[in-house]
C-alpha positions in Angstrom: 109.3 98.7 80.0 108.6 97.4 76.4 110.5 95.3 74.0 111.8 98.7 72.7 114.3 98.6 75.8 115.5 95.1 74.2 116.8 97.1 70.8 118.1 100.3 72.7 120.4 98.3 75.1 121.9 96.5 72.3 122.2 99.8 70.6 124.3 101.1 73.9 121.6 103.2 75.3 121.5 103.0 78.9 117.7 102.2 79.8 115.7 102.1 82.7 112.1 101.0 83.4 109.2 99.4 85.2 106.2 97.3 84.7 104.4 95.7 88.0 102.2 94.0 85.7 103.9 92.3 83.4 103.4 88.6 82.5 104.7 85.4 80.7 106.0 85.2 78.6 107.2 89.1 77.8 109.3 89.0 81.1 110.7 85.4 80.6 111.5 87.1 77.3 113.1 90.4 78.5 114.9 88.8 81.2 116.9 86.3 78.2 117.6 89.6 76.6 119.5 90.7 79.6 117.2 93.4 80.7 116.8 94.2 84.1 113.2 94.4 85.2 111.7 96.2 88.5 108.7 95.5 90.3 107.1 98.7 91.2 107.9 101.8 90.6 110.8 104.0 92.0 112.7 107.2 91.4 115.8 105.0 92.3 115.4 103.3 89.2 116.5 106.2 87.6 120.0 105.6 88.9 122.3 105.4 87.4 121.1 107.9 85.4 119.6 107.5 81.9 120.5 108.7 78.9 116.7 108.1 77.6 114.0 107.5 79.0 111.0 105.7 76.9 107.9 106.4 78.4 104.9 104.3 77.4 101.0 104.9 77.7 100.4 102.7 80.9 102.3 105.7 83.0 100.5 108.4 84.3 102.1 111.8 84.9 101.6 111.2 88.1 103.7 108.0 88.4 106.5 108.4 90.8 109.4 107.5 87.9 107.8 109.6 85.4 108.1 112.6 87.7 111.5 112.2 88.8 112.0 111.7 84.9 110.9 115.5 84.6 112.2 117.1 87.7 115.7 115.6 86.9 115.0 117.0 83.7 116.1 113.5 81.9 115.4 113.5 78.3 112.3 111.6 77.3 110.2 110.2 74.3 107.1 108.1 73.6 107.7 104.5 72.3 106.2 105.7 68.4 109.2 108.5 68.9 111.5 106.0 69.7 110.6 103.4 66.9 111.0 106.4 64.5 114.2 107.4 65.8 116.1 104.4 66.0 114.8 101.6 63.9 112.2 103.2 60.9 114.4 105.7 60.1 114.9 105.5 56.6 112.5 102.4 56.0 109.7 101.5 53.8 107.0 100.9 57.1 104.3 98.4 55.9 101.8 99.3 58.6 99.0 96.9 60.2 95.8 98.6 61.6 92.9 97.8 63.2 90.8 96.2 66.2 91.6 92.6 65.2 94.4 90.5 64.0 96.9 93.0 64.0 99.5 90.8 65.8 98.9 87.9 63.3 98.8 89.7 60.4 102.0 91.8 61.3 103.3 88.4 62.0 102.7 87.2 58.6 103.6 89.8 56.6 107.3 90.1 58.3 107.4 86.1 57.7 106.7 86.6 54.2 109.4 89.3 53.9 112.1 87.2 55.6 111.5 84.1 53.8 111.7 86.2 50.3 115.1 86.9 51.7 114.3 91.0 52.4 115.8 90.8 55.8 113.2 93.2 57.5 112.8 94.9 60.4 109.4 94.9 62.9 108.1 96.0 65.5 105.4 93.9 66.9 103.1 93.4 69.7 103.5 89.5 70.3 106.9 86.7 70.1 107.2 85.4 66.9 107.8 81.6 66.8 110.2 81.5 64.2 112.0 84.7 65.3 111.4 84.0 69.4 111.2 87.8 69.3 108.8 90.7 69.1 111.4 93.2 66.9 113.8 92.5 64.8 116.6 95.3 63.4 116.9 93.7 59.5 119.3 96.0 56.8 116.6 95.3 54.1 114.0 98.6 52.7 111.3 97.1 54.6 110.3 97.5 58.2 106.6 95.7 59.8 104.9 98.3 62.6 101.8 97.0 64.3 100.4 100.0 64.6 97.9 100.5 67.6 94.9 103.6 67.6 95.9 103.3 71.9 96.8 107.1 72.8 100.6 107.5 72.6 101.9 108.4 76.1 100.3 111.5 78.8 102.4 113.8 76.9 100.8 112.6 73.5 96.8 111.6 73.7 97.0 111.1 69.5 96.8 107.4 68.4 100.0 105.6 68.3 99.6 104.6 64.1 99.5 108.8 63.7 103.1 108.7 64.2 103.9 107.1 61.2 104.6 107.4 57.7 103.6 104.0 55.9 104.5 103.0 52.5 101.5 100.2 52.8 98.8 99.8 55.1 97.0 97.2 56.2 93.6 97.9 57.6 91.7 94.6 59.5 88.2 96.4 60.1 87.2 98.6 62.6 84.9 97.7 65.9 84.8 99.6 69.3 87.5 98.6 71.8 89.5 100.9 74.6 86.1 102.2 76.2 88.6 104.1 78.7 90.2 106.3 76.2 87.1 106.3 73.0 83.6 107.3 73.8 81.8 105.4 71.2 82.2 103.6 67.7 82.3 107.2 66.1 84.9 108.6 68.2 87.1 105.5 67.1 86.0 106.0 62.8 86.7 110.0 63.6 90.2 108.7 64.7 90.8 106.2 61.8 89.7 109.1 59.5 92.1 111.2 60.7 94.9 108.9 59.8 93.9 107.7 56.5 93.3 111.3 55.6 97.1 111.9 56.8 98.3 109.1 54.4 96.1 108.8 51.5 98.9 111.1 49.5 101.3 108.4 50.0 100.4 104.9 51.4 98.9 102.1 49.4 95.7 101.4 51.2 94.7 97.3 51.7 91.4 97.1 53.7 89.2 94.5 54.5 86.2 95.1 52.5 83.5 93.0 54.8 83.5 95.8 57.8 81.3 98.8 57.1 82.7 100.8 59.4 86.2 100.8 57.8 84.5 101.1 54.4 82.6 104.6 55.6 85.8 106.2 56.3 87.4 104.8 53.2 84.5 105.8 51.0 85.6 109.5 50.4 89.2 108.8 50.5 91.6 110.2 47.7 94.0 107.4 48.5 95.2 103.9 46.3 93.0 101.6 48.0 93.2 97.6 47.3 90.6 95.0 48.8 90.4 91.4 50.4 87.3 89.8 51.9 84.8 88.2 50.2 83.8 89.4 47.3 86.7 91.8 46.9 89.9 92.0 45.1 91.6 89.7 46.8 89.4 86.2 48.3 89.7 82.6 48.6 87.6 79.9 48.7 87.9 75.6 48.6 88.9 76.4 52.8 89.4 72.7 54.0 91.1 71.3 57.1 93.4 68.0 57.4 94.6 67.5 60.9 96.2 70.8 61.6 96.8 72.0 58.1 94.4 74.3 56.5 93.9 74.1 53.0 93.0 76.9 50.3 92.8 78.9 47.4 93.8 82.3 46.9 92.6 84.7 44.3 93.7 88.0 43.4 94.0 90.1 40.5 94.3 87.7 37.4 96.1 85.1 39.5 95.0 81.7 41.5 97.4 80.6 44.1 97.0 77.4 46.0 98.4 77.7 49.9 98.7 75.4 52.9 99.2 76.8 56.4 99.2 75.9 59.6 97.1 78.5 60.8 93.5 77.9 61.7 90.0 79.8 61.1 88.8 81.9 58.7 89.8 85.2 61.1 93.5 84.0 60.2 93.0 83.3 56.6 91.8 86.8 55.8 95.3 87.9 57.7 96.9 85.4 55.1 94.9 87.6 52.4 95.8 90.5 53.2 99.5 89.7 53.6 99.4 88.6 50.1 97.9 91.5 48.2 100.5 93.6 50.5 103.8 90.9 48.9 102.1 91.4 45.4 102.3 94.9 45.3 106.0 94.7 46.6 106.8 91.9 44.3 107.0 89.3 46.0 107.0 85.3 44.1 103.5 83.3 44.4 106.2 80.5 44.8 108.0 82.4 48.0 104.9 83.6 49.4 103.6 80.1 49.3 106.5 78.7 50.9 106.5 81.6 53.7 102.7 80.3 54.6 103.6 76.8 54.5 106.3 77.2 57.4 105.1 80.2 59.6 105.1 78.8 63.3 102.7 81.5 64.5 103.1 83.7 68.0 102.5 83.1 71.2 99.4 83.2 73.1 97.5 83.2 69.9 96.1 79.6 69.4 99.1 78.8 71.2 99.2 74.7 73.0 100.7 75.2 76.1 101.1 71.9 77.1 98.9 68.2 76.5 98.4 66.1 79.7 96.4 62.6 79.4 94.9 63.5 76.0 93.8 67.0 77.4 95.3 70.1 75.6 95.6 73.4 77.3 95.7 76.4 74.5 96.4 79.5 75.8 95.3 82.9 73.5 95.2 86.8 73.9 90.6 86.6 72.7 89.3 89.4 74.5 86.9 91.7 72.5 84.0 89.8 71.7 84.7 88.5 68.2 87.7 87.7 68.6 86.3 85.2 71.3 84.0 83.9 69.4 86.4 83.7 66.1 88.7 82.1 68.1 86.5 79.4 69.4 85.1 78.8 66.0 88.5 78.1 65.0 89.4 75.9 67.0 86.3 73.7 67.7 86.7 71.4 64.4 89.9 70.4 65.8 88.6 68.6 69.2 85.6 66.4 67.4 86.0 64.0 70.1 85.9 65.8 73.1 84.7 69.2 74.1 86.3 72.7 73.7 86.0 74.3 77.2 86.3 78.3 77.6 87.8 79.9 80.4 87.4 83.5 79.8 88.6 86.5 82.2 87.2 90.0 81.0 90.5 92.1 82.5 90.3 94.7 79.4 89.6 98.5 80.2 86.4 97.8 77.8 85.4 94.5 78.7 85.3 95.5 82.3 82.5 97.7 81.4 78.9 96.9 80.6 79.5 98.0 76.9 79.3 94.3 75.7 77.2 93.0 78.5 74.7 91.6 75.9 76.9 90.8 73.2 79.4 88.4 74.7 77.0 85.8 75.5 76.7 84.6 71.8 80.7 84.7 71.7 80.4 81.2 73.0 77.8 79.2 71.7 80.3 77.7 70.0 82.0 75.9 73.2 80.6 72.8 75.2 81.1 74.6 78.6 82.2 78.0 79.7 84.0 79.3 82.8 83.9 82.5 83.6 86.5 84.0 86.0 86.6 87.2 88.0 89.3 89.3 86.6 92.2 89.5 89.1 92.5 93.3 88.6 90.6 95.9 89.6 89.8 99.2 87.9 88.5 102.5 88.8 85.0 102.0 87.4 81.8 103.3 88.1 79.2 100.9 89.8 76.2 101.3 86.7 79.2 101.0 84.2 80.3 97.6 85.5 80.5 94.4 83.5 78.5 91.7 85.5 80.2 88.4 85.1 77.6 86.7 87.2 74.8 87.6 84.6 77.5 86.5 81.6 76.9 83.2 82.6 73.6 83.2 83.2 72.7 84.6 79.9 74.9 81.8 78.2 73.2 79.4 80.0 70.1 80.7 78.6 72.0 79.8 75.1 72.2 76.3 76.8 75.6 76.2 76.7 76.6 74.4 80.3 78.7 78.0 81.7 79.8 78.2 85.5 81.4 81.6 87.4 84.3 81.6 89.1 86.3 84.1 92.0 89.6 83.1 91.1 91.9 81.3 89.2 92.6 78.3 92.3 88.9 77.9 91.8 89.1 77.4 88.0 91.8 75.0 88.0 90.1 72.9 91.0 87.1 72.5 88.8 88.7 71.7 85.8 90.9 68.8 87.2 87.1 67.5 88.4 85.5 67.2 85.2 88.2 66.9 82.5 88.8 63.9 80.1 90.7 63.0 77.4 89.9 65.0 74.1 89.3 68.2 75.9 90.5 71.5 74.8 90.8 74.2 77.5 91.0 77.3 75.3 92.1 79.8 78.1 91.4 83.4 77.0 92.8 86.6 78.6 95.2 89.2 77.7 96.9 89.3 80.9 98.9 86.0 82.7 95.5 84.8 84.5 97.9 84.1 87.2 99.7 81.4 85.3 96.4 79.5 84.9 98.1 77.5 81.8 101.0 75.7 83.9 99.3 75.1 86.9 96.4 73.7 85.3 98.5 71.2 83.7 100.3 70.7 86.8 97.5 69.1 88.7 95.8 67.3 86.0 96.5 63.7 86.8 
C-alpha cells in the first residue's frame, strides 16, 4: 500500500492494501496516519469491501489480492490514475525525472513553493523533514510529482511519468537502472524520448546539460528547453563548506544569487540548480528562494544521521546505483576529516542484483577508508551467469586498496563494526530497503 492510501482515507475512500516488504520508516509513517497495514497478502483483506482499489507495480496479476480484486469485479486503478484523479486534477504539475536525485530535487522544489507561500501540493517518493510527509494536498496552482520511468502497474507496462501532463519538467540525467523491466541504456533513452516527445507542445523543459544521454534525446526536440550544469544556463561556482553549511553562488540568466544550505555535495547542489531555474520561470523572489534553501531540513534516508554514539555517527541513505554511491560518499567524506567514513553497502536492487555493474561499482568507493559488503537479505529470481558476485565486489576494491570485507548478514556486520569502530567514524549505511534495521541496532550495541 503506498502513501496514496494516506490521502484517500482522509478523503473518505475506504482502502485496502498490502505490502510484506515494507520498511522504516514508511510503515512507522503509515501506521501515525492511521492506516492499517497487513502482512502478506489475502483475499480477506478485501473485506469489508472496497470502494477502490489502488493497485501498484510490485503486484503481479497473479497476486492472490489482485485476483480477488477482479473476480469480485472491485473497481481498480494504477497509482499515476489515482494521483490524476484525486490530487492533480486541475494543477499546474512541475514534474521531476530522471535516474538520480529525483527525491531531493522534488524535495526542494515543493520547499521552495511552500516557503514562497504557494501552498502546493506533492507527491513524492521520500518523508520530507519539514513536512514529516511524503504528499501534501495544498489549494495553491502548483502541485510537485516525482515522476518515476518504473512501468505503471500489470495492467499498464508504460512508464509511470507518461501519465502526466507537466507544466515544467525537471530532467536529472539519464543512466541505466531497472535491468528487470529495461533491456539496455537505449531501451531506457527510447522511453525518455517518448515522453519528452508527448510534452514538448506544452512543458517547459529544464535538463541537466552534463549527461549525454539526456542531451541526445533532447537534441531534436521542438520543446522550450532551459539548462543547468556546468557550463549551462544556469551554474554556480565559489562551492565551500563550513561545518555543515555549504556555501555558493548561483548564476543564471543575467542574475548572481548567493545561497547557503544545509545540503551537502555537488550531486545536491545541481538539485538546488535546477529548482531555481524552475522558481524563476514561475516567479519566484531570489530573496524567497534563498530563504527556502537556507531552512530546508532534507528527507529521510538521504544523508540522513540516524543516531551519534561515543563520537561515532551512523547515517543512513537510499545510494544504490552506482553513482549515486559514489556521489554520496564523496559528499560526505569532507565532513569526517578525523576519522574514517566506513561503507556498508547491500546491492538488494532488481539491477544491482545482476552483473550489469559488476565492474563499475568497485570505483564507487575509492572514496571510503573501508567497505563492507553485505549479502542482500532478499532473494530474486535470477539467472546464475546474470548474478552480481558480491564476493568479487570486494576483492576488486581491495585491488583499489581500499581495506573492503564481505559479509552473510546484517548480525555479522554489526558484530564487526562494534570491533573496530572509534570515535570520528561515519558508518554511511547504503541500501534501499530497511537492511534489517541495521541503523538502530548498530547503535544499540556500540559501547
Amino acid at each position: 500500500m503506498g502513501t496514496l492510501a494516506c490521502i484517500l482515507k482522509e478523503m473518505g475512500y475506504s482502502i485496502s492494501g498490502s505490502d510484506q516488504n515494507v520498511y522504516p520508516p514508511m510503515s512507522d509513517f503509515l501506521n501515525e496516519k492511521g492506516i492499517q497495514l497487513f502482512a502478506g497478502y489475502d483475499p480477506a483483506n478485501l473485506d469489508p469491501r472496497p470502494d477502490l482499489v489502488i493497485i501498484g507495480n510490485a503486484v503481479t496479476r497473479q497476486n492472490v489480492e489482485a485476483q480477488a480484486v477482479l473476480q469480485k469485479g472491485i473497481p481498480y486503478i494504477s497509482m499515476p490514475q489515482a494521483v490524476n484523479r484525486f490530487i492533480a486534477k486541475d494543477k499546474k504539475i512541475i514534474l521531476v525525472t530522471g535516474t538520480h536525485g529525483k527525491t531531493t530535487t522534488a524535495s526542494i522544489m515543493a520547499h521552495i513553493l511552500y516557503t514562497a507561500g504557494m501552498d502546493p501540493s506533492f507527491m513524492i517518493g521520500g518523508i520530507l523533514k519539514d513536512f514529516n510527509s511524503s504528499f501534501r494536498i495544498g489549494s495553491g496552482d502548483y502541485m510537485v510529482i516525482e515522476g518515476d520511468e518504473y512501468d505503471t502497474a500489470f495492467f499498464d507496462k508504460g512508464p509511470k511519468f507518461m501519465h502526466y501532463d507537466p507544466d515544467i519538467t525537471l530532467m536529472t540525467g539519464i543512466e541505466f537502472d531497472h535491468a528487470d523491466i529495461f533491456t539496455d541504456i537505449d531501451h531506457i533513452k527510447a522511453v525518455f524520448s517518448r515522453f519528452v516527445k508527448k510534452i514538448e507542445k506544452k512543458s517547459h523543459i529544464i535538463a541537466f546539460d552534463n549527461n549525454d544521454n539526456l542531451k541526445e534525446i533532447l537534441s531534436g526536440s521542438t520543446a522550450a528547453i532551459e539548462t543547468y550544469g556546468d557550463r549551462a544556463q544556469w551554474f554556480f561556482s565559489n562551492h565551500t563548506q563550513k561545518e555543515s553549511t555549504t556555501f555558493f553562488n548561483v548564476h543564471g540568466p543575467g542574475k548572481q544569487i548567493s545561497i547557503e544550505t544545509h545540503l551537502i555535495g555537488q550531486h545536491n547542489l545541481l538539485n538546488c540548480l535546477a529548482c531555481m531555474a524552475a522558481a524563476h520561470r514561475i516567479g519566484i523572489t531570489d530573496t524567497l528562494v534563498s530563504r527556502a534553501l537556507k531552512t530546508f531540513s532534507g528527507i529521510k534516508r538521504r544523508q540522513e544521521i540516524r543516531g551519534v554514539k561515543h563520537g561515532i555517527t551512523v547515517m543512513d541513505d537510499f545510494a544504490h546505483h552506482p553513482t549515486a554511491v559514489k556521489e554520496t560518499i564523496k559528499a560526505v567524506k569532507p565532513f569526517y576529516k578525523n576519522g574514517r567514513v566506513i561503507a556498508v553497502f547491500e546491492p538488494r536492487t532488481n539491477t544491482s542484483m545482476r552483473n550489469i555493474f559488476q565492474s563499475v561499482y568497485p570505483d564507487a568507493f575509492l572514496d571510503a577508508d573501508m567497505v563492507c559488503i553485505c549479502e542482500p537479505n532478499i532473494k530474486k529470481n535470477i539467472r546464475e551467469q546474470e548474478k552480481f558476485s558480491t564476493l568479487k565486489l570486494v576483492a576488486d576494491i581491495e585491488k583499489n586498496g581500499v581495506e573492503a570485507y564481505h559479509f552473510k548478514n546484517s548480525n555479522r556486520v554489526i558484530h564487526f563494526l562494534v570491533s573496530k569502530l572509534s570515535a570520528g567514524d561515519l558508518v554511511l549505511i547504503m541500501s534501499n530497503g530497511g537492511f534489517d534495521n541495521i541503523h538502530v541496532r548498530l547503535l544499540e550495541m556500540i559501547e
